[in-house]
C-alpha positions in Angstrom: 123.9 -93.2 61.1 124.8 -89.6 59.3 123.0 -86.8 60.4 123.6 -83.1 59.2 122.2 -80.7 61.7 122.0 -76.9 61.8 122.1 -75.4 65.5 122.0 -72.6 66.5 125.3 -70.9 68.5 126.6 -68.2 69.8 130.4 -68.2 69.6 131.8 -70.6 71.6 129.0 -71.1 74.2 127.0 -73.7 74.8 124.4 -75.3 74.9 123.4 -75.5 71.0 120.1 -75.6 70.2 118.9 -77.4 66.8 117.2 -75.2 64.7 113.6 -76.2 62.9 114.3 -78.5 60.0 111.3 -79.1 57.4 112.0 -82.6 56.7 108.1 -83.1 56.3 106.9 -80.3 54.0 104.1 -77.9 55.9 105.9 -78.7 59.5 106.5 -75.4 60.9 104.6 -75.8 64.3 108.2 -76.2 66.0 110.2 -73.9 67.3 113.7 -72.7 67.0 114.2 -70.7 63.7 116.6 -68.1 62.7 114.9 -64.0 62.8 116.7 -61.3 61.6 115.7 -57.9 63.1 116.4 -54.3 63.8 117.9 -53.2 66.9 115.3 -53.9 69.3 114.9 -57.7 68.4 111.6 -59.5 68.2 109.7 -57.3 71.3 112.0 -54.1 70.8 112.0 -51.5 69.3 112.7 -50.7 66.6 112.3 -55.0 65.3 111.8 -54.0 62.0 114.9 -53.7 59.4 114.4 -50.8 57.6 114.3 -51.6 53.5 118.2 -51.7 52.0 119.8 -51.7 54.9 120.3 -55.5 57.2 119.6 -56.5 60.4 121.0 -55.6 63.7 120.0 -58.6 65.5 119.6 -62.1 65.0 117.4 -64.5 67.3 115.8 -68.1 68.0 111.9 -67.4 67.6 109.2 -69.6 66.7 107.9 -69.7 63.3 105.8 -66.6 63.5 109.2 -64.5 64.5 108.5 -64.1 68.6 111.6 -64.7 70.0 111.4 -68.0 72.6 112.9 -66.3 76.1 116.3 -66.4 77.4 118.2 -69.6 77.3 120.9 -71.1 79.0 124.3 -69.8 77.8 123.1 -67.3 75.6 122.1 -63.9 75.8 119.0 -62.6 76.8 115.5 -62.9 74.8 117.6 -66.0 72.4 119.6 -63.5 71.1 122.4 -64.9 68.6 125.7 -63.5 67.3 125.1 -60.9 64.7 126.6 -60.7 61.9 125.6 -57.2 59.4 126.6 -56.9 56.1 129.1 -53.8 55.4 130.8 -54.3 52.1 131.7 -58.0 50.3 135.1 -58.3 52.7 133.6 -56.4 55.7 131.5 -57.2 58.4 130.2 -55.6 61.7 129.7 -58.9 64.5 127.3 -57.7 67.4 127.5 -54.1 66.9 131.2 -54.6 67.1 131.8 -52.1 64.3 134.2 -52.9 61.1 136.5 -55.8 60.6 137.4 -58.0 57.6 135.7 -61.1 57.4 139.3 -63.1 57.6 139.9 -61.9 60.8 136.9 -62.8 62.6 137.5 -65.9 65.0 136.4 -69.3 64.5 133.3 -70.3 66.5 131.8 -66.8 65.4 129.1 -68.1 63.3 125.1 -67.8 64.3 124.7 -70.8 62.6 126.4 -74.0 63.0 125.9 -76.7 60.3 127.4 -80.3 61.6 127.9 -82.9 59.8 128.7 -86.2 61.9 129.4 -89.8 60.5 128.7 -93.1 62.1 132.6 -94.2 60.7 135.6 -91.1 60.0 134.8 -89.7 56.8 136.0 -87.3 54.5 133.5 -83.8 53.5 133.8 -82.9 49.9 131.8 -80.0 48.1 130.0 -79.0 50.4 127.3 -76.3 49.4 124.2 -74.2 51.5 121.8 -72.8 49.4 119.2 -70.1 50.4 116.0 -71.7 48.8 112.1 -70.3 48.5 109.7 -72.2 50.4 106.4 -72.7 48.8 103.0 -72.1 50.1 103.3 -75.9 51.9 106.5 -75.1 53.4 108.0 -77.3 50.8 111.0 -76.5 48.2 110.0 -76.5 44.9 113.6 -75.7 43.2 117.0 -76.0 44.6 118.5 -73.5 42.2 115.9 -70.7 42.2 116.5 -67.5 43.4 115.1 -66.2 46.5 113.5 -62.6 45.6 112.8 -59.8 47.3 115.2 -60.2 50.3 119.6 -60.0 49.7 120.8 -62.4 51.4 124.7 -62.7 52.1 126.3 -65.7 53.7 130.1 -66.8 54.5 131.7 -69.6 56.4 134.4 -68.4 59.4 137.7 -69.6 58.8 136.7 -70.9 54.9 139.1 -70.5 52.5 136.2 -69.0 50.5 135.5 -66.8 53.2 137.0 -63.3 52.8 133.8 -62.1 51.1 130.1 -62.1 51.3 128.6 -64.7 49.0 124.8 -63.1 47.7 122.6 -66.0 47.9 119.3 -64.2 46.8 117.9 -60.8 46.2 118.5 -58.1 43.3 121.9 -59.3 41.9 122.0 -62.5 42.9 123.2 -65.3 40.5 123.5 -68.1 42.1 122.0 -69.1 45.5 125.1 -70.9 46.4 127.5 -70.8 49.3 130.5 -72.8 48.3 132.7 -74.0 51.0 136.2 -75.8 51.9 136.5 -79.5 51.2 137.5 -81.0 54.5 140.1 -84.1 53.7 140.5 -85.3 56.8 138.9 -88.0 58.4 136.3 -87.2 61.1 133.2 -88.6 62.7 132.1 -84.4 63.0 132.5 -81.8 60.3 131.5 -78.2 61.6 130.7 -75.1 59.2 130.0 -71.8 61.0 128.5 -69.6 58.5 127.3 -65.8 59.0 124.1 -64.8 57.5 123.3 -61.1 56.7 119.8 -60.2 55.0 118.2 -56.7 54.0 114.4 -56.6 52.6 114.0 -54.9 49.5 110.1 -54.3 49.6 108.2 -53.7 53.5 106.9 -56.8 55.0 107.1 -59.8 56.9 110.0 -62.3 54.6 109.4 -65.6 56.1 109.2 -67.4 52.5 112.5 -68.5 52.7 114.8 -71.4 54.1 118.1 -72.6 53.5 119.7 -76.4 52.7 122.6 -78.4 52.6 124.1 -80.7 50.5 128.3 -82.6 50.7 129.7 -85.8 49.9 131.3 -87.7 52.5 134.1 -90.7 52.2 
């Protein structure tokens, strides 16, 4: 059986925790989806981001963005790595301050996407897409534009990853993140990817999802 799963990490600890998957469209009564914050997280303060600039925190919270209590091998209150947006080949991780993207260590991703393969198999083009969810949790395009949130996105270690991809907002293009083949045969195929987000209008942005798509062989 192939199964591509996106869990939720921080660094190298464990456990991971899968993240809320809308495989049946409206389904958004689990828990276990990715917030973006201010500072003071989900029950802090200040939670809010403030418009143009991103997020200070990222956490596992339930669909209506109340973070789901400390966990086992992660920080308090389901707190996640952070990763903020600086400029396209800078990042700050956790409040770390400034550091190229390329020298950030593998593992550091809030978001782990997993590929695994009932036989070794080869990844090829793979691509994650920030996508707009519809008002039944669906997707109605998987090339539209998320609006009125930027969203930036990388992949740790990726050859394509000494810069910030823009996945949606003003300027945005193209809603892809385009990552390294991997042709070498494995049962398990791990992306960590890094997603920064700034609202461009006040309000709750909770429109939007993201997906994956590769070819294995």
């Amino acid at each position: 059986m192939n199964t591509l799963s996106f869990l939720a990490a921080s660094g190298s600890a464990l456990p991971l925790y899968p993240m809320q998957t809308l495989d049946t469209p409206g389904n958004t009564s689990g828990a276990n989806y990715l917030g973006f914050f201010g500072a003071g997280g989900p029950q802090g303060s200040p939670y809010t981001i403030v418009v143009g600039q991103y997020q200070d925190t990222t956490h596992i919270t339930n669909a209506s963005g109340t973070n789901l209590g400390t966990f086992d091998g992660l920080p308090g209150n389901g707190r996640l790595v952070n990763h903020k947006y600086l400029t396209n080949t800078t990042v700050s991780v956790s409040g770390m301050g400034s550091q190229l993207l390329t020298n950030v260590p593998q593992g550091s991703g809030s978001l782990l996407i997993r590929f695994e393969s009932g036989t070794s198999a080869q990844v090829q083009n793979p691509i994650l897409r920030a996508v707009n969810l519809n008002a039944s949790s669906g997707v109605s395009s998987l090339t539209g534009l998320v609006t009125d949130i930027d969203i930036r996105a990388y992949a740790v270690g990726d050859s394509f990853g000494d810069q910030w991809a823009q996945l949606g907002g003003t300027g945005a293009t193209d809603n892809r993140l385009i990552m390294d083949d991997h042709p070498f045969s494995s049962t398990m195929h791990d992306y960590h990817v890094c997603i920064s987000v700034s609202p461009e209008s006040a309000g709750q942005k909770n429109a939007f999802g993201f997906t994956m798509s590769l070819e294995f062989l």
